[in-house]
Structures are given as structure tokens and as C-alpha cells.
C-alpha positions in Angstrom: 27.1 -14.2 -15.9 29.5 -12.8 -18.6 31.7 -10.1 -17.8 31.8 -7.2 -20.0 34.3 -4.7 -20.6 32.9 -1.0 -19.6 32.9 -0.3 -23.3 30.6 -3.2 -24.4 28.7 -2.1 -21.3 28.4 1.5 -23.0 27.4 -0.1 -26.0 24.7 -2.6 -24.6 23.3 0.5 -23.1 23.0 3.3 -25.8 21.6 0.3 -28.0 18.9 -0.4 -25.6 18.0 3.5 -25.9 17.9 4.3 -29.2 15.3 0.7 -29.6 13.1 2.4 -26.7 12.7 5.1 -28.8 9.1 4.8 -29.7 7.6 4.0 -26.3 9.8 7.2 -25.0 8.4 9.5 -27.1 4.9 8.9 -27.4 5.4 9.1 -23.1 6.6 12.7 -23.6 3.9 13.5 -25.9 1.5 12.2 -24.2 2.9 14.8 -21.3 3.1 17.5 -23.7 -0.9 17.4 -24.6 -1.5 17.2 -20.4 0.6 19.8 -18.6 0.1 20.3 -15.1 2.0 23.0 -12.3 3.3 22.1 -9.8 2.2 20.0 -6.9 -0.9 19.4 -8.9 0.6 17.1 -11.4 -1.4 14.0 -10.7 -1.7 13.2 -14.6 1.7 13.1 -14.9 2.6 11.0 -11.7 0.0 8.4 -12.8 1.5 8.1 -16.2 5.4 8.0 -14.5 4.0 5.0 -12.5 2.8 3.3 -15.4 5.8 3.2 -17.1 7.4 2.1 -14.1 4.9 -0.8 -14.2 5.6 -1.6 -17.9 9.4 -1.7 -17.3 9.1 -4.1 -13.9 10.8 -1.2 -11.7 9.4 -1.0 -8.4 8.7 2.1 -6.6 7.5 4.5 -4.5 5.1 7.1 -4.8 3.8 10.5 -2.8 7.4 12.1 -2.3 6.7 16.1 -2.2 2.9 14.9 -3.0 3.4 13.6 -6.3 6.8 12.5 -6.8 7.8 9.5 -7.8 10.9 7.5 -6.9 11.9 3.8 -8.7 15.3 2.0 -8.1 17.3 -0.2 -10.0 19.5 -2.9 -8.1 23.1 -3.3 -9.3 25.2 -6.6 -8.7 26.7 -4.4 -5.5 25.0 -1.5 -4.1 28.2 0.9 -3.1 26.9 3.8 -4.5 23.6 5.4 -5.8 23.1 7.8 -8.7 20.0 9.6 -9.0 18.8 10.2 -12.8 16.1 13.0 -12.1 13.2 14.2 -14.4 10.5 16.7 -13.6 7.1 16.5 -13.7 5.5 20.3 -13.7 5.2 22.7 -16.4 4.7 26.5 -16.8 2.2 28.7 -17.7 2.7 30.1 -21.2 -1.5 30.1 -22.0 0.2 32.0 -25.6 1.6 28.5 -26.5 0.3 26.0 -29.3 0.4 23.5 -26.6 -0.8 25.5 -23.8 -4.2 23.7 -21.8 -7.2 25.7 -22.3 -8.3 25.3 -19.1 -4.6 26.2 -16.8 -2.7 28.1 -19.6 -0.2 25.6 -18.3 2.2 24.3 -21.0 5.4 22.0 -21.2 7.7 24.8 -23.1 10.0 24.3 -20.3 10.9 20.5 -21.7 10.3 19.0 -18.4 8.1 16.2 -20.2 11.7 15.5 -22.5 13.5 15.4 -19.0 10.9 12.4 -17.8 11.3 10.8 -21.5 15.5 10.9 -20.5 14.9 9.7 -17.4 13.3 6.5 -18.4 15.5 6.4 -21.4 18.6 6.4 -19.0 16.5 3.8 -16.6 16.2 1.4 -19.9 19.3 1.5 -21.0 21.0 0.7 -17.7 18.0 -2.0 -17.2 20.1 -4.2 -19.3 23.4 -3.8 -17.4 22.8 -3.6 -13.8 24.2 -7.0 -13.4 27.4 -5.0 -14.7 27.8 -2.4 -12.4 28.3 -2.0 -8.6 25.7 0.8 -7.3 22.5 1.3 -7.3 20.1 3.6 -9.7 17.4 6.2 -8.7 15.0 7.3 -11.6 13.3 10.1 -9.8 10.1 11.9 -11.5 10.3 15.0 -8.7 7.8 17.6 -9.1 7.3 21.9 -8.6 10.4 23.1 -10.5 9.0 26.1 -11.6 8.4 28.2 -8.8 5.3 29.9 -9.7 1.9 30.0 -8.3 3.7 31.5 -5.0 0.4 32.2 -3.4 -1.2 28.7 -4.0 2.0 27.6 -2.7 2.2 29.3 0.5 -1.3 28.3 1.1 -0.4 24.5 1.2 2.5 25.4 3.1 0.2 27.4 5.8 -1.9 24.3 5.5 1.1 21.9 6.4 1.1 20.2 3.2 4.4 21.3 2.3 6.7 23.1 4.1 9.1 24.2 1.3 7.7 26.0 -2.0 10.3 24.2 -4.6 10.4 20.4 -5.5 13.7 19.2 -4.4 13.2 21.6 -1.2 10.4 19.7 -0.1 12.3 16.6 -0.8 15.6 17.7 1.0 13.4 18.1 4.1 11.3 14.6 3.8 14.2 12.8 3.7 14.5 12.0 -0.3 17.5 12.4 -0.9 19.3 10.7 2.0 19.5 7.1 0.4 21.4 9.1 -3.0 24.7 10.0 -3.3 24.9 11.9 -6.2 22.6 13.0 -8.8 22.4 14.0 -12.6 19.8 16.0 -14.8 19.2 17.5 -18.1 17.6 20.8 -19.0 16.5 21.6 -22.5 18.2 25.1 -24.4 18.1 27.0 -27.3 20.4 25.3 -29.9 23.2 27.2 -31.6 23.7 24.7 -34.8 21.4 22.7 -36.5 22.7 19.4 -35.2 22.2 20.4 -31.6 25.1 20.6 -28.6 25.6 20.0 -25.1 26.1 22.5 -23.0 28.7 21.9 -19.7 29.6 23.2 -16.6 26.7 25.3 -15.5 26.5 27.9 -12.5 23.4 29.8 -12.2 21.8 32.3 -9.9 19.6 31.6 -6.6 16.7 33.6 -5.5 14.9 34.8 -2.7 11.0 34.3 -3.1 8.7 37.7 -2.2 5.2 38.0 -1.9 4.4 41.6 -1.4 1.1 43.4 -0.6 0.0 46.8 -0.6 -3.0 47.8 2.0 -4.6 51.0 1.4 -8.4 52.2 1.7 -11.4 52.0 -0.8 -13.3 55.1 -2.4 -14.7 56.1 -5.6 -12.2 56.3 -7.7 -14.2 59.7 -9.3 -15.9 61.4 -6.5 -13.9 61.3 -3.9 -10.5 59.8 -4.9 -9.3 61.9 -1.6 -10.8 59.5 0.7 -8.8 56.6 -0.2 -5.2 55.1 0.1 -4.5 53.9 -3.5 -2.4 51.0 -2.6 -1.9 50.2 -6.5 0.2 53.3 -6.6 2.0 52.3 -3.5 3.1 49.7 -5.3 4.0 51.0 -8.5 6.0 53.2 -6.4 7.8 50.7 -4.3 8.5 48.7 -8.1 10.4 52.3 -9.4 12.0 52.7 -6.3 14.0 49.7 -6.6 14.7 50.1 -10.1 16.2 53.7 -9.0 18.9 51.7 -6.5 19.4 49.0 -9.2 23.1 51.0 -10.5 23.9 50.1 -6.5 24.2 46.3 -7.7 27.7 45.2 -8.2 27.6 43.7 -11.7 29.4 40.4 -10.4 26.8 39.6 -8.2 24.4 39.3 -11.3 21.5 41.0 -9.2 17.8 40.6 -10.8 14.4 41.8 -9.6 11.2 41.2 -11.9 7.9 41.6 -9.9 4.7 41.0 -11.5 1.0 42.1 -10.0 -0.9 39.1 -9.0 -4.0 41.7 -7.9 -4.3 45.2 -8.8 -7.1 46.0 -7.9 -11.1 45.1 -7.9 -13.0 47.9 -10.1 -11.7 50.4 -12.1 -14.5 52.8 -10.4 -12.8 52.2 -6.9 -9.8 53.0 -5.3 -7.4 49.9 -5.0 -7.4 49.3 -1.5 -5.6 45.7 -2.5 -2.3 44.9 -4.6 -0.4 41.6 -4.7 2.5 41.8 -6.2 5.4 38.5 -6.8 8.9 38.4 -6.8 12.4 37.3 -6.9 15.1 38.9 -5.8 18.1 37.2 -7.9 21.9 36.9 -7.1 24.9 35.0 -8.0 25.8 34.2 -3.9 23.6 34.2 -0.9 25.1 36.9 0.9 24.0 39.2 -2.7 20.9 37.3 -2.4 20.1 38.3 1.4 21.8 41.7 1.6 20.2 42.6 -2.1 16.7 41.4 -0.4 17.0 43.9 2.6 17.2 46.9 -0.1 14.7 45.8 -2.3 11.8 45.7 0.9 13.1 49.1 2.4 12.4 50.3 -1.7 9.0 48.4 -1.6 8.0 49.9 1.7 9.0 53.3 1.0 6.4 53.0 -2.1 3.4 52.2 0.3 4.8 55.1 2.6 4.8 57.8 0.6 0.8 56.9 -0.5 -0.6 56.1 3.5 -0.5 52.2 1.9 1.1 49.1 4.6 3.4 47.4 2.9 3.9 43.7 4.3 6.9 41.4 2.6 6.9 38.0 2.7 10.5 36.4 2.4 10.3 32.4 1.8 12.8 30.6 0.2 13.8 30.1 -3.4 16.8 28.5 -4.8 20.4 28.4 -4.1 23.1 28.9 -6.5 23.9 25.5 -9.0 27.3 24.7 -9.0 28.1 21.4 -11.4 30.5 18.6 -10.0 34.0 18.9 -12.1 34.4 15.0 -11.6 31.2 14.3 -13.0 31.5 16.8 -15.4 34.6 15.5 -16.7 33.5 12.1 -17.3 30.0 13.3 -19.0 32.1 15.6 -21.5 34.2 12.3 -22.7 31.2 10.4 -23.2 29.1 13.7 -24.8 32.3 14.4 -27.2 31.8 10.9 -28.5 28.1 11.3 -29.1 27.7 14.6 -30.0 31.4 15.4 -31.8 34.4 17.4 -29.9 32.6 21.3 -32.0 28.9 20.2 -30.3 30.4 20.2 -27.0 31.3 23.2 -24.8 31.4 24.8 -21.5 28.6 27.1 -20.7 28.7 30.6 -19.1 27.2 31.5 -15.6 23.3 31.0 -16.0 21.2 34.1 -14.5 18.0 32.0 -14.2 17.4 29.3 -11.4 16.7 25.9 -10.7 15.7 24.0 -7.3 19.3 21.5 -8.3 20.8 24.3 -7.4 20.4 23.3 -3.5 20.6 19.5 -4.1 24.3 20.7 -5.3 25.5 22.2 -2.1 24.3 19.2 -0.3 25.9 16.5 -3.0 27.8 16.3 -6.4 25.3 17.1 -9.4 25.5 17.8 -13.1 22.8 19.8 -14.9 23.8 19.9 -18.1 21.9 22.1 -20.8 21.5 20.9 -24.4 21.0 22.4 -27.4 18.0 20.8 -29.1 15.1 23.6 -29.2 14.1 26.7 -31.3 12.6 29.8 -30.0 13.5 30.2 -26.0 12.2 28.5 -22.9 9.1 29.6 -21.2 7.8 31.8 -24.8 5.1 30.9 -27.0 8.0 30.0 -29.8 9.3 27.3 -28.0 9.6 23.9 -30.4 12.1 21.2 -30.7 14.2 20.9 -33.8 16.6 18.6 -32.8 14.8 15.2 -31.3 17.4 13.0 -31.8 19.6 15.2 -29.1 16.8 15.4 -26.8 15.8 11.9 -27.0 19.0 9.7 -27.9 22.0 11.5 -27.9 21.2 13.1 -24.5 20.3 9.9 -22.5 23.2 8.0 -23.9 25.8 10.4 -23.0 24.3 10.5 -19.1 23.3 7.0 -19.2 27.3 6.0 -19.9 28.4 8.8 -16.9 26.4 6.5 -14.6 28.4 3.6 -16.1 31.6 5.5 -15.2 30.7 6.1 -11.8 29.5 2.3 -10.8 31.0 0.1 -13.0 34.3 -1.9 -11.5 33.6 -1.7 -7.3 31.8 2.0 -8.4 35.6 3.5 -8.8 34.6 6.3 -10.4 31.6 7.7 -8.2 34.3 7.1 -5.3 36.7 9.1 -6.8 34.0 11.7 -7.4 32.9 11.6 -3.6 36.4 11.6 -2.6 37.1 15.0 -4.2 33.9 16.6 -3.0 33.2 19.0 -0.1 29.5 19.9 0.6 28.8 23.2 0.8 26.4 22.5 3.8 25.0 19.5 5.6 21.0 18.6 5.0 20.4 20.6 8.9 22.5 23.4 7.9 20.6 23.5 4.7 17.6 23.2 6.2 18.7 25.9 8.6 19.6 28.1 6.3 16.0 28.0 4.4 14.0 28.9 7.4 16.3 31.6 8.3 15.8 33.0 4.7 12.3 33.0 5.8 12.9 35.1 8.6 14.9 37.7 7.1 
């Protein structure tokens, strides 16, 4: 076997996935045209594994129900990075794309994060016998945390115990054999040759589920005979938006509810209301103390009607913070790609994501890149940019991983050296089902 410098490495790699092209993207279309949610996307696991099967990767299958985990063996195996793309998509039923039958649709570029996964995967394919660690693609699924109610029902029915993806996979072990991990996320792009996006923070959140019990009655003849929990609610909704000036601004505080059941007949007194929620904060203590205001809000609304008001605290996600050692090495290898103007730090994130708590357990980067129109989650959502989403993108993670395990896996020691977890897998574990208690 040849020994190649880390650069011809580099350059073995980003070849190898810029000639994958082709197969790459017709996988992420053919996700696009099949969205699923989460925990239900078997579609998208079966297509995952047969890509795995094309490329000779073995691996393993039924992680968080229908996660999928392949490995690729280095010459050593000091170290293991985890590439991770995820399988679920959201329900945006006003999008082009959306499924007719779910409103489900992939304008969260989750099927672009599986198409860099396998891009990554490929390109390192051909260099393995160069480096000294070990490679995790990792197809993980229920990013999004929605369907809270379905959820809690396969929690109740002990098929999960956590609602979010990399929860679930934190507490079955998933992560134990990985010592670091990297991702990508898709964003708005400010120019029209695309950028990456560094450095993330973002918020965590507290998942509610809230209900409202009042008492049925015609809703014409004798409105006095019933509890109208719908108004409880709509109460309990205005006052928390009359305490929201209590907030400190640097906290980054954020409460959205929606109604998930408002009723049964317009001719009948809503004796039933579901409403969803998260309560959003830049630190856990904001996010905890933030969460006990918000219910005694809530339940004053169902108080002042006659309505019981019963809360439901599970977990959401912690707070991401991005590895600087990682980060430093994917911003030398992005400015490269991308150009020194298309590369810059980003701002504290007020939106979430379930890498968030993989973070405080081991070093992570989540960059964001520039490669879309409209914004994530709407009906405008389109890319613009493919060549960032597809080449540029894997090729600037896919050479990170090269820093961290090429030469005895210097740099991902160097990483580990300087990092100090935030909490250990129990006291993260701990920490959720205290949340839950709250």
C-alpha cells in the first residue's frame, strides 16, 4: 500500500464525490417524492440500506426503530467519527412536494443531509486504508419533534422512551462506540453562490402537551351548563403572552402553542382542547424556570372558566454548542472550497435540534449552509444552489474527518484532549427524566 500525503488524500476524496454525483442525487430525490415523519420512516430506511448494499458497507439496522448505522474500517481504529444524516421530514401539506396522503414533505433538507452522508461515506471509501479511525454513516431518524401525541403514545407503549431521534439513541446505547460526530443542516442562502455557515449555538426546549377538561352543552340553549374548556385555553395561551416582557432577552425565551383539538361541534360546548408546545430557552435553567411560569399561566386559563388544566412536561432538546477544534479545521477546509467571503460564523440559532444533546455528551459540528431559497419548514422552500448542497458541502466535511484520523488520528486526539463534556450519558439521561417530572 502507497502512502499518501493528507493532501493527495483530500484530493482522492473530494474526487470520488463529485463522480458519485449522479447516484447521490437521484437517492435524495427519490426521498424528496416519499417523505415520511418520524419514527414511521420505513421508505426511507429501506432505501438507506440499499445504498449501503450497493456501496459494500455493512450494517446495522432498527436503532430508535428505523435507524440505520454502517461503519467503515480504517487501517487503525483509534478513533470513530460519526457522519449523521436524518431520515424524517415535516409536515408543510402547502408544499409542491408535500405527500397527499401525510402532508409530510422534505422542506427541512433532511433527504440532502442522507445524500451528504453517503457522499462523505464514498469519498472516504477510497481512503480508509489512509487513515487511522474508524467511520460511522448514521441515517438517524425523528428530528423534527412533531406529532407529540403519536409520540407519547409509543412512548406509553414502551416503544420508545425518548420523543427525539438522537434521544432515543443516547439511551439504547448508539452512540457509545462514537467519539465524535458531524452534521449538516440546510439554510437560506445569502449570495447566489451559496456559503457555509459556522459555529452554531441554538436554543433547547421543553416539550408540553396541554389539555383543557371542561363540560359539554349546547352551545345555543344552554351555554350555562357547560365548562368551555376551549376558552380555558385561549385564556391560559394570553396569559402567558401577558408575562412574556418577564423574559430576560438573553435567555432567548420562545413559546408557540398550537391546538391539536378544539373542540367536536360547533353546536356544543368544547368540553376537550389539546393544545402543543415548546417552551424555548437559550440554557436549561431558562428552559426549566421559564416552564414553571408558563403552566401556572396555562392553569390559571382553565381556572378562571371551571376547566382542569393537566401539563405534560417531556423532554425536548438541549442547547447545541459546536466543538471549536472541529470547527476550526472544517472552516480551513470550507474556505478552500467555498472561498474565504462564503465562509462565516453564524449568530446564536433560536430554533432546535436533537445534536444539541449529542453535543453536551461529545464534540459535534452542525454546520448550516447556504444553498436554499425561501425558508425552512414554508411552502417556498427550493434549492438554488445544488452544487453546495451536494459537492461542496460533503467535501469540506468529508476532508474534517481526514484531519481528525489521518497520521495515528492526531487531530481527533487533539480535539478529545481539549474537550470537557457537559454531562456524562447517566447524567444526561438523568437529567431528561427529571425534565419529565418537573
Amino acid at each position: 500500500m502507497a502512502i499518501l500525503t493528507k493532501e493527495e488524500v483530500k484530493a482522492k476524496v473530494c474526487a470520488a464525490i463529485e463522480a458519485a454525483q449522479p447516484r447521490l442525487r437521484a437517492l435524495a430525490e427519490s426521498i424528496m417524492a416519499e417523505p415520511e415523519l418520524g419514527y414511521k420512516e420505513k421508505q426511507t430506511s429501506a432505501k438507506v440500506q440499499a445504498m449501503f448494499d450497493e456501496l459494500q458497507i455493512p450494517y446495522t439496522t432498527g436503532h430508535a426503530l428505523t435507524g440505520v448505522k454502517g461503519r467503515l474500517t480504517g487501517k487503525k481504529s483509534k478513533r470513530t467519527v460519526a457522519m449523521i444524516g436524518e431520515l424524517d421530514a415535516i409536515l408543510c401539506p402547502a408544499h409542491p412536494r408535500a405527500s397527499e396522503l401525510t402532508g409530510a414533505a422534505h422542506c427541512c433538507g433532511h433527504n440532502i443531509q442522507i445524500a451528504n452522508m453517503f457522499a462523505v461515506g464514498i469519498g472516504l471509501q477510497a481512503v480508509m486504508d489512509q487513515l487511522d479511525g474508524d467511520v460511522i454513516l448514521f441515517a438517524v431518524p425523528a428530528e423534527e419533534m412533531i406529532e407529540v401525541d403519536y409520540r407519547n403514545k409509543l412512548r406509553k407503549e414502551g416503544k420508545i422512551k425518548y420523543l427525539g431521534g438522537k434521544q432515543q439513541l443516547i439511551y439504547e446505547g448508539a452512540f457509545d462506540d462514537i467519539h465524535m460526530a458531524l452534521q449538516m443542516h440546510v439554510e437560506t442562502a445569502h449570495t447566489e453562490q451559496g456559503e457555509m455557515g459556522l459555529g452554531s449555538t441554538s436554543n433547547g426546549f421543553i416539550t408540553k402537551l396541554i389539555e383543557y377538561h371542561g363540560k359539554t352543552a349546547h352551545a345555543a340553549a344552554a351555554p350555562h351548563e357547560g365548562i368551555n374548556a376551549l376558552n380555558g385555553a385561549l385564556l391560559g395561551v394570553m396569559g402567558v403572552n401577558s408575562i412574556r416582557e418577564t423574559f430576560k432577552e438573553s435567555d432567548y425565551f420562545r413559546f408557540h402553542p398550537i391546538i391539536n383539538h378544539g373542540g367536536t361541534l360547533v353546536n356544543s360546548v368544547p368540553d376537550y382542547v389539546q393544545v402543543e408546545s415548546y417552551v424555548r430557552a437559550s440554557n436549561v435553567d431558562a428552559m426549566i424556570d421559564g416552564n414553571k411560569r408558563v403552566n401556572r399561566a396555562l392553569k390559571a386559563g382553565g381556572d378562571a372558566v371551571g376547566a382542569t388544566c393537566v401539563i405534560y412536561d417531556l423532554p425536548g432538546y438541549l442547547l447545541l454548542r459546536d466543538d471549536p477544534g472541529i470547527n476550526r479545521l472544517l472552516k480551513d477546509n470550507s474556505i478552500s472550497i467555498f472561498g474565504e467571503d462564503h465562509v462565516y460564523d453564524r449568530p446564536h440559532m433560536t430554533a432546535s435540534t436533537d445534536m444539541g444533546d449529542v453535543s453536551h455528551i461529545m464534540p459535534v459540528v452542525h454546520p448550516w449552509v447556504g444553498c436554499i431559497s425561501g425558508v425552512l419548514h414554508s411552502a417556498e422552500y427550493e434549492i438554488i444552489v445544488p452544487d453546495v448542497a451536494y459537492i461542496k458541502t460533503a467535501q469540506s466535511l468529508a476532508m474534517t474527518i481526514v484531519d481528525l484520523l489521518y497520521d495515528d488520528a492526531q487531530g481527533a486526539e487533539e480535539v478529545l484532549k481539549s474537550f470537557t463534556p457537559t454531562l456524562t450519558k447517566e447524567e444526561y439521561l438523568s437529567l431528561m427524566d427529571s425534565i419529565s417530572e418537573a
